[in-house]
Residue frames relative to the residue before (quaternion, step in Angstrom):
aa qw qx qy qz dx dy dz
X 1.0000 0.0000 0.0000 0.0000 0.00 0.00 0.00
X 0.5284 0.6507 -0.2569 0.4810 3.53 1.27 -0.80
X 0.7280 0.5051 -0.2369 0.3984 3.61 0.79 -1.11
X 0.6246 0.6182 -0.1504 0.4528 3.06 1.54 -1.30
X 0.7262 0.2819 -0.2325 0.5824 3.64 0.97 -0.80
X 0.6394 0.5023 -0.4185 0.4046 3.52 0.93 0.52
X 0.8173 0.4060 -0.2271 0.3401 3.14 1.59 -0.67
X 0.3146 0.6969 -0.3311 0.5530 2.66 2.65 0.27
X 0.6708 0.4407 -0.2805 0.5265 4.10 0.78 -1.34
X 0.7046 0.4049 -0.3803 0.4416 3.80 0.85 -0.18
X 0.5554 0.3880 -0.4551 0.5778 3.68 0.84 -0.39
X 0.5868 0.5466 -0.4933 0.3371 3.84 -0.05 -0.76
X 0.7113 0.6018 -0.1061 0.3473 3.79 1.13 -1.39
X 0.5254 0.5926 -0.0972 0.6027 2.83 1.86 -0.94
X 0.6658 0.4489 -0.2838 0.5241 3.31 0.49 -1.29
X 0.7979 0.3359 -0.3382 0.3690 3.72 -0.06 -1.04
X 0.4721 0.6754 -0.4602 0.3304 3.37 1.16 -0.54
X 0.8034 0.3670 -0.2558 0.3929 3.46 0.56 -1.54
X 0.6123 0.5636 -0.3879 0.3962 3.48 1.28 -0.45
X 0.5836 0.4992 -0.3902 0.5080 3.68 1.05 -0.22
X 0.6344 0.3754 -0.3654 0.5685 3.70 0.64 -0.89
X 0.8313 0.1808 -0.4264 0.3073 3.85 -0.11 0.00
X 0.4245 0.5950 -0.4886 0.4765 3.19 1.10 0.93
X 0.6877 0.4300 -0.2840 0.5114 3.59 1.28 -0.50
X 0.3727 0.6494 -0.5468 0.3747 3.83 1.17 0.19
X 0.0528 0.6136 -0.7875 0.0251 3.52 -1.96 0.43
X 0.6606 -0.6217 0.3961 0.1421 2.47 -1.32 1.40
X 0.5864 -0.7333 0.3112 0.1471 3.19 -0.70 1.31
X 0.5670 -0.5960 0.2956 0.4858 3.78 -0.34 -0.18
X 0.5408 0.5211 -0.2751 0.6003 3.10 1.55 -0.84
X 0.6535 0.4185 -0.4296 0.4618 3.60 0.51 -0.20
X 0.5735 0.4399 -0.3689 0.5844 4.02 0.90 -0.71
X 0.6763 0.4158 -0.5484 0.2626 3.69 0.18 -0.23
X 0.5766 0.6651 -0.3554 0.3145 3.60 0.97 -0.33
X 0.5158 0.6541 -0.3777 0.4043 3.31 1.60 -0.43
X 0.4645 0.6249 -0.4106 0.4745 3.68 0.89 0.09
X 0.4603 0.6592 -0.3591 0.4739 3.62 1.24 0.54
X 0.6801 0.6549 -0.2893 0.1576 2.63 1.03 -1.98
X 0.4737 0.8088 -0.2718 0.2180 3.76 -0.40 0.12
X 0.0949 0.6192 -0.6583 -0.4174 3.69 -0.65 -0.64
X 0.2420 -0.6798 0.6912 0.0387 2.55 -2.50 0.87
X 0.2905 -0.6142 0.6809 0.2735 3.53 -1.36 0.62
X 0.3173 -0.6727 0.6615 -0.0961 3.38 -1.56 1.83
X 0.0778 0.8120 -0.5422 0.2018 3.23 -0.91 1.20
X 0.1957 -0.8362 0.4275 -0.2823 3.07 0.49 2.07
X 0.0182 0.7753 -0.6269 0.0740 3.00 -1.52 1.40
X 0.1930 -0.8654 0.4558 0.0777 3.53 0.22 1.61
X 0.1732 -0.7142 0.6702 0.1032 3.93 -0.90 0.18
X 0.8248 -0.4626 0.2097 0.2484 2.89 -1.73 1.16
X 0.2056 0.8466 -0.4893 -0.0395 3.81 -0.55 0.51
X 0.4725 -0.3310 0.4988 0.6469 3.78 -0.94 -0.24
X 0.7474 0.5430 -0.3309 0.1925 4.25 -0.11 -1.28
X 0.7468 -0.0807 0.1557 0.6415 3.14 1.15 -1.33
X 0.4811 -0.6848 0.4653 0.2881 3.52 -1.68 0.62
X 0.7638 -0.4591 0.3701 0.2623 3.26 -1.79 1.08
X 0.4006 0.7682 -0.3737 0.3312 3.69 -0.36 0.71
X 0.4466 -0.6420 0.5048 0.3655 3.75 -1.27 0.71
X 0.2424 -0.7938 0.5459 -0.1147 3.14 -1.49 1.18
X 0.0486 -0.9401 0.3334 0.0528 3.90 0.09 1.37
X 0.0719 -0.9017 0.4205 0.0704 3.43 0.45 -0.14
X 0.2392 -0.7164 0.6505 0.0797 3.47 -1.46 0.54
X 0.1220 0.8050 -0.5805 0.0123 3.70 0.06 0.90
X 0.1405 -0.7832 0.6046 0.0366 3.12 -1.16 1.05
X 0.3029 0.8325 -0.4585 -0.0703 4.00 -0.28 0.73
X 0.3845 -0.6318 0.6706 0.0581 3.74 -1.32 0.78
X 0.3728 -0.5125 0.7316 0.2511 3.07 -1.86 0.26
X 0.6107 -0.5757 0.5339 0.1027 2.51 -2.12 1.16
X 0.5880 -0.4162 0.3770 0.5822 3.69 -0.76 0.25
X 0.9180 -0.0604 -0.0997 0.3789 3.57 -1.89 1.09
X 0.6350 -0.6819 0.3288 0.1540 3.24 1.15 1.75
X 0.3307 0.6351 -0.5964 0.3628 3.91 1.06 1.16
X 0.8392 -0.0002 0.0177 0.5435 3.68 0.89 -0.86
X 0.6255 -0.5017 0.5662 0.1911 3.02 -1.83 0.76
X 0.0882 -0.6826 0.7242 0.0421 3.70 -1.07 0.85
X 0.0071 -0.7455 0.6665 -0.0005 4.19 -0.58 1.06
X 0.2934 -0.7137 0.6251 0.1176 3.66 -1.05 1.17
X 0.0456 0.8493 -0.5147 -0.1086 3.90 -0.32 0.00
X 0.2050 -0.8085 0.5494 0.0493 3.21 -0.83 0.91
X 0.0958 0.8754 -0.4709 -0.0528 3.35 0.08 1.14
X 0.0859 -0.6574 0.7295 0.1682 4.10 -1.60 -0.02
X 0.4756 0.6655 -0.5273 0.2298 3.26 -1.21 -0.21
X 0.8611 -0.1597 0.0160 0.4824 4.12 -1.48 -0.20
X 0.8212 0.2951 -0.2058 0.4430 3.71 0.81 -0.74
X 0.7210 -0.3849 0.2059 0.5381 3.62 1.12 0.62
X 0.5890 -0.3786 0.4550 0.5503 3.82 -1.53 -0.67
X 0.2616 0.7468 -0.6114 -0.0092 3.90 -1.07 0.08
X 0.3985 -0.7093 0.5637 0.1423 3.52 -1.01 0.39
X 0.1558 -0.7817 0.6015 -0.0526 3.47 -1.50 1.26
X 0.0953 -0.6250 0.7698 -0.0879 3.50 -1.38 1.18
X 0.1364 0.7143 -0.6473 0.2284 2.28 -1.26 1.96
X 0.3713 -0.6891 0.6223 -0.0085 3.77 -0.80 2.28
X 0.1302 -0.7804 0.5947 -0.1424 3.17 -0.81 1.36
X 0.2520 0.8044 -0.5117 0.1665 3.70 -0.04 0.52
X 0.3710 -0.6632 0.6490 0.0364 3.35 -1.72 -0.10
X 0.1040 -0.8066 0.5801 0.0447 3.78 -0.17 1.92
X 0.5048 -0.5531 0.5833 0.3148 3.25 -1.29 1.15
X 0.6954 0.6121 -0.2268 0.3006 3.42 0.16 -1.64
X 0.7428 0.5052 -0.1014 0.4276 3.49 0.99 -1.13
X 0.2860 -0.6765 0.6030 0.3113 3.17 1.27 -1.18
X 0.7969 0.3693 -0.2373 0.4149 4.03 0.46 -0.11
X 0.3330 -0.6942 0.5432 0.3349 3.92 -1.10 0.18
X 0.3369 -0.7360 0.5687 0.1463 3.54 -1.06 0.74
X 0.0292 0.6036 -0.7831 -0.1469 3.68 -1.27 -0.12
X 0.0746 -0.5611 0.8157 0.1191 3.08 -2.01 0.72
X 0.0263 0.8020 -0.5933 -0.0639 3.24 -1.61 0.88
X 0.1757 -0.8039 0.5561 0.1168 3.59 -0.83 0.49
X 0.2627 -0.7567 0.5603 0.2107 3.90 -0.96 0.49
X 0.5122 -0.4335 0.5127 0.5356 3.63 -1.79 -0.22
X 0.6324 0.4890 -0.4908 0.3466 4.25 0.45 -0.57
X 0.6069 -0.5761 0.3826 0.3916 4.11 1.15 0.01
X 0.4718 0.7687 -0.2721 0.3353 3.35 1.23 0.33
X 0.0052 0.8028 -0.5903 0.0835 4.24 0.03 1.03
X 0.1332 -0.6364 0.7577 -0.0565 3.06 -1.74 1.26
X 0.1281 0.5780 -0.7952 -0.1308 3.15 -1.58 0.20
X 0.1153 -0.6376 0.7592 0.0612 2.85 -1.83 1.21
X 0.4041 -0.6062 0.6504 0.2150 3.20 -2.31 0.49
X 0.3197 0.7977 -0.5089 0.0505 3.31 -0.56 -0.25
X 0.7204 -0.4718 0.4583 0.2200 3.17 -1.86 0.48
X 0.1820 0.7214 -0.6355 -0.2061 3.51 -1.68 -0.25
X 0.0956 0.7847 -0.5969 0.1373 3.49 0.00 0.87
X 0.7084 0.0490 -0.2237 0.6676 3.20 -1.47 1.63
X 0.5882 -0.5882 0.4162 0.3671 3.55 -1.51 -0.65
X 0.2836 0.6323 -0.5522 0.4636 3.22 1.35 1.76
X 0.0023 -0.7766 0.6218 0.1013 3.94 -0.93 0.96
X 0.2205 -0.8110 0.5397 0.0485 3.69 -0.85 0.78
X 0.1110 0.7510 -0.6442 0.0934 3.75 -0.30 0.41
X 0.3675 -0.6763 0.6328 -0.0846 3.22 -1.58 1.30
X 0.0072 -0.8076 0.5837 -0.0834 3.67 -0.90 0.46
X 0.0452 0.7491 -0.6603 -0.0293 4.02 -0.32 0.71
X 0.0417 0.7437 -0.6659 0.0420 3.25 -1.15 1.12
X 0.2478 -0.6001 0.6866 0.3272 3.97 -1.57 0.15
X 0.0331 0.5707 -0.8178 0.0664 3.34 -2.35 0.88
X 0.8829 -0.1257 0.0020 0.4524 3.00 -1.39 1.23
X 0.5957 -0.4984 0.2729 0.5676 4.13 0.90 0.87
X 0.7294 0.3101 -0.4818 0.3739 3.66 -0.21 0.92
X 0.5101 -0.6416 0.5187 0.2431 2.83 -1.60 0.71
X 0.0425 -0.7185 0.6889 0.0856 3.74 -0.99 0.93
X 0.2984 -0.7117 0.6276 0.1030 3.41 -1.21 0.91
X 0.2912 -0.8076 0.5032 0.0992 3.47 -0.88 0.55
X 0.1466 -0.7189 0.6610 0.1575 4.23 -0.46 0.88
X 0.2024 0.6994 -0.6710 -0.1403 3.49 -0.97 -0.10
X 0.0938 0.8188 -0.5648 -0.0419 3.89 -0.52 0.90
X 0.4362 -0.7088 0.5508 0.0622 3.46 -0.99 1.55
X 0.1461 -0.7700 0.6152 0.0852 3.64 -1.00 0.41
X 0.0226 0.7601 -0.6105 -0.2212 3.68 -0.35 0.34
X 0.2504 -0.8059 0.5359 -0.0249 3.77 0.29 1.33
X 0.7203 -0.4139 -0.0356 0.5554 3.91 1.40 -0.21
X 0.7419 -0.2399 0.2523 0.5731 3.39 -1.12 -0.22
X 0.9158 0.0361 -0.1603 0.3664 3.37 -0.05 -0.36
X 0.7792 0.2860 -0.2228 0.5113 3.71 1.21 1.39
X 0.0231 0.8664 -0.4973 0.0384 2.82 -0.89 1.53
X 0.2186 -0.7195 0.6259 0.2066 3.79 -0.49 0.70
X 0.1414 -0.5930 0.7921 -0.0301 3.63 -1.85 0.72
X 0.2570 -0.5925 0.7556 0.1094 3.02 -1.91 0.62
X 0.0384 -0.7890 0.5804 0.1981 3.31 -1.31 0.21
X 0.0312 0.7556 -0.6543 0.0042 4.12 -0.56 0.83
X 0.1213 0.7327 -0.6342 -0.2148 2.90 -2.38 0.09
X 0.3298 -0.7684 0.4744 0.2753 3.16 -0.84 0.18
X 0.4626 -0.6764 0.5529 0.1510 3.75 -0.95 1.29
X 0.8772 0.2844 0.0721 0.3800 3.61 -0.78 0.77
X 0.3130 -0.6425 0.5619 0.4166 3.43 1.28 -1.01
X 0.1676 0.7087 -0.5431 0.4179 3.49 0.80 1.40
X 0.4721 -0.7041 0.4059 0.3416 3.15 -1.22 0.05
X 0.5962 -0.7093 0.1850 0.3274 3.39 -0.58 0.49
X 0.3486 -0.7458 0.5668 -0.0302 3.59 -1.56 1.02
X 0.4452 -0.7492 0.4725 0.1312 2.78 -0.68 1.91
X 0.0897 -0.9209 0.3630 0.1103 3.17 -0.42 1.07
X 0.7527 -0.1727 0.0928 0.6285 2.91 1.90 -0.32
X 0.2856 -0.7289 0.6145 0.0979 4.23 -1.20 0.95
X 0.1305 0.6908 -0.7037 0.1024 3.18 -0.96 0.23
X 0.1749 -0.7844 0.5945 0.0251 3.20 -1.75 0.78
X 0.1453 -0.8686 0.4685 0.0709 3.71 -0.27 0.75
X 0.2358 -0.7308 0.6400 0.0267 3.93 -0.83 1.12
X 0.3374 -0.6098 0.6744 0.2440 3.37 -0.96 1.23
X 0.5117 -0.5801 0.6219 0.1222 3.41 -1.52 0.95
């Protein structure tokens, strides 16, 4: 009975410990650098031919916010354009542990990515490895923040360890 209320009073200790340290966390610099999202933006998008999707003008509403206590970026997209009206949710964030920033995204067609990726200078890179129909397709997505109130991105991939294929530009204006 002794052991039990000792090993109960030692998890209790434990427990509050970590809940005080992750109350005492702040958001890293690399976490504040993501605020450069913050905003809505008009998206204006020019896709090219792929095995994934068809070649066509693409518009978009993107709306994005911080997440409670400003670790990550939550982006809503509203898209129209070559493949119909669909909608995008996209978690933006930034692992201490890793050393790298992540996006996870998800679509209205049932589709999820996570990418890793870099931002160095005001160049952001994110990667993505996915399987379709037995091949691997890798995913580039690089972000410019060109100024406070515009940013242009490319998207490629490459099929297989092929070489890569512009898949699509787009430029976004903060509103």
């Amino acid at each position: 009975m002794k052991d039990r209320i000792i090993i109960s009073l030692a998890f209790v200790l434990v427990f509050c410990a970590i809940c005080v340290q992750a109350q005492a966390l702040e958001p890293s610099s690399q976490h504040k650098k993501l605020g450069f999202w913050i905003g809505t933006w008009k998206i204006e998008a020019e896709g090219m031919e792929t095995p994934l999707w068809p070649a066509g003008k693409y518009y978009g509403t993107m709306t994005a916010e911080w997440f409670e206590a400003e670790f990550h970026v939550i982006c809503r997209i509203k898209w129209s354009g070559a493949m119909g009206d669909y909608r995008e949710l996209d978690v933006l964030g930034y692992d201490l542990g890793a050393g790298e920033y992540y996006a996870l995204a998800i679509d209205g067609f049932g589709s999820g990515y996570f990418y890793k990726g870099t931002a160095k200078e005001k160049v952001w890179t994110y990667m993505a490895k996915m399987k379709a129909e037995g091949k691997t397709i890798k995913f580039r997505w690089t972000v410019k923040d060109e100024s406070p109130s515009l940013i242009t991105w490319t998207s490629e991939l490459s099929i297989d360890d092929g070489p890569w294929i512009l898949g699509g530009k787009a430029k976004a204006v903060r509103e």
